[in-house]
C-alpha positions as CSV (number, residue, x, y, z in Angstrom):
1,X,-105.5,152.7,6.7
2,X,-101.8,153.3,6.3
3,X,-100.2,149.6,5.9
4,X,-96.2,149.2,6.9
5,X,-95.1,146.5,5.5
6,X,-94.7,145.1,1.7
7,X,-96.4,141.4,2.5
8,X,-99.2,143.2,4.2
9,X,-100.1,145.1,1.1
10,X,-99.6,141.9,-1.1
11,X,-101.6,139.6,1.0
12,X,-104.2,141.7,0.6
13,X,-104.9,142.6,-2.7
14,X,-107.0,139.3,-3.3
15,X,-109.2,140.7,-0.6
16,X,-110.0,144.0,-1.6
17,X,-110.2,142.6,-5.4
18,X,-113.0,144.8,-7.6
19,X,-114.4,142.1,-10.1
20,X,-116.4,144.1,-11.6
21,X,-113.3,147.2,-12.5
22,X,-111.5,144.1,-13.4
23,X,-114.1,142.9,-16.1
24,X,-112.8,141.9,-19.6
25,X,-109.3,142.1,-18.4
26,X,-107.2,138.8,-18.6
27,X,-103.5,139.7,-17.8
28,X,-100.4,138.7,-15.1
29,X,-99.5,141.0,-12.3
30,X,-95.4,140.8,-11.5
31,X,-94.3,142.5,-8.7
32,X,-90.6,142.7,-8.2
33,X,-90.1,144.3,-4.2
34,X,-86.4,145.1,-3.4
35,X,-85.0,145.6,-0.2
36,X,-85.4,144.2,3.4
37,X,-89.2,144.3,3.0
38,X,-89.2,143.3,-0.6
39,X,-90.2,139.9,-2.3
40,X,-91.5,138.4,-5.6
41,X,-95.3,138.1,-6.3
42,X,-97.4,137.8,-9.3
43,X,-101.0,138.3,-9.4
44,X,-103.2,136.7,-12.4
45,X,-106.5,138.5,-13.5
46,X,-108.7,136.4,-15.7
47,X,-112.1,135.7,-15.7
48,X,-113.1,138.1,-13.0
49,X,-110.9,136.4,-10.3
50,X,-107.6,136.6,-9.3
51,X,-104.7,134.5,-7.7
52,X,-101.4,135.2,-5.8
53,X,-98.6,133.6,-6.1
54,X,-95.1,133.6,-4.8
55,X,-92.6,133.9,-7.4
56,X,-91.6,134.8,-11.0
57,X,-93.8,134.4,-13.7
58,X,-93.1,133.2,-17.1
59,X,-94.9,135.6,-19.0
60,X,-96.7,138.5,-16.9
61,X,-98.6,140.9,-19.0
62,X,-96.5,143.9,-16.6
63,X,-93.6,143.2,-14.6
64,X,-93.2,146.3,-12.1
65,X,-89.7,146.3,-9.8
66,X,-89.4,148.9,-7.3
67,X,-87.8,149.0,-3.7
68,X,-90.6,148.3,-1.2
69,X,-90.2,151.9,0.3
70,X,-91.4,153.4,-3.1
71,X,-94.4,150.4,-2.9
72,X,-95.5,150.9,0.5
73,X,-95.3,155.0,-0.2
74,X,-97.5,154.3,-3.6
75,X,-100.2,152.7,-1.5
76,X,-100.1,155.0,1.3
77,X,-100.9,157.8,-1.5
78,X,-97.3,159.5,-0.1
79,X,-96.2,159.4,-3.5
80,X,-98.1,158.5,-6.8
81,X,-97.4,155.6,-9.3
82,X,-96.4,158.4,-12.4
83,X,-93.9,160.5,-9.9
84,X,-92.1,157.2,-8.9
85,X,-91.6,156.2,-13.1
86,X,-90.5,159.2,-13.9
87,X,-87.7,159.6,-11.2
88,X,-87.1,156.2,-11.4
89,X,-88.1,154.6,-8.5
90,X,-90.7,152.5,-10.4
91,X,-89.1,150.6,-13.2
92,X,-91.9,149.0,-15.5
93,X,-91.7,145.9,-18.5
94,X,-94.6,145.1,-20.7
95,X,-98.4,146.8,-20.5
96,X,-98.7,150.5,-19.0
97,X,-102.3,150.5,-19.8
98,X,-102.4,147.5,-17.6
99,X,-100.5,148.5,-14.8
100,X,-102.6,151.9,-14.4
101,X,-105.6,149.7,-13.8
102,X,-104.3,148.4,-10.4
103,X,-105.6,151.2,-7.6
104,X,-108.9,150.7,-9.5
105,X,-108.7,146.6,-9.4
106,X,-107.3,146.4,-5.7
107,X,-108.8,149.6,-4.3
108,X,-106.2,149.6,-1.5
């Protein structure tokens, strides 16, 4: 399913949630979406659930900021998470290791 617009893909990561790829992680989610489409969400792991939430996090394990063009193209698999960092479209604050586990926490 291609999705077209940011809040789409946002609202439905608690959905498609994997407990069991999330197992034994505890961290914070922040997503920084620029643009038209864009917003601020955070997304907290622990305990094999997870909660969104609107807004800014004090302390998120991975902050990710990126213009919700290079978001929605990431999840439609137009354009991969490592090809977006390195050209900059994908700027990234805290945890790597814990930001390559989201396409196998929220299978999108």
């Amino acid at each position: 399913m291609a999705y077209s617009t940011v809040k789409e893909i946002i609202e439905k990561m608690p959905a498609v949630f994997d407990a069991n790829a999330a197992q034994g992680t505890n961290c914070v989610f922040q997503f920084n979406i620029t643009g038209d489409d864009g917003g601020i969400w955070n997304i907290t792991v622990k305990d094999g659930t997870c909660e969104l939430q609107e807004g800014t996090h004090a302390a998120p394990t991975v902050a990710l900021t990126m213009a919700g063009t290079t978001w929605l193209s990431i999840v439609n698999k137009k354009m991969n998470a490592m090809q977006a960092s390195m050209s900059g479209r994908l700027k990234t604050v805290g945890s790597m290791m814990i930001a390559q586990k989201i396409p196998t926490i929220f299978p999108l």
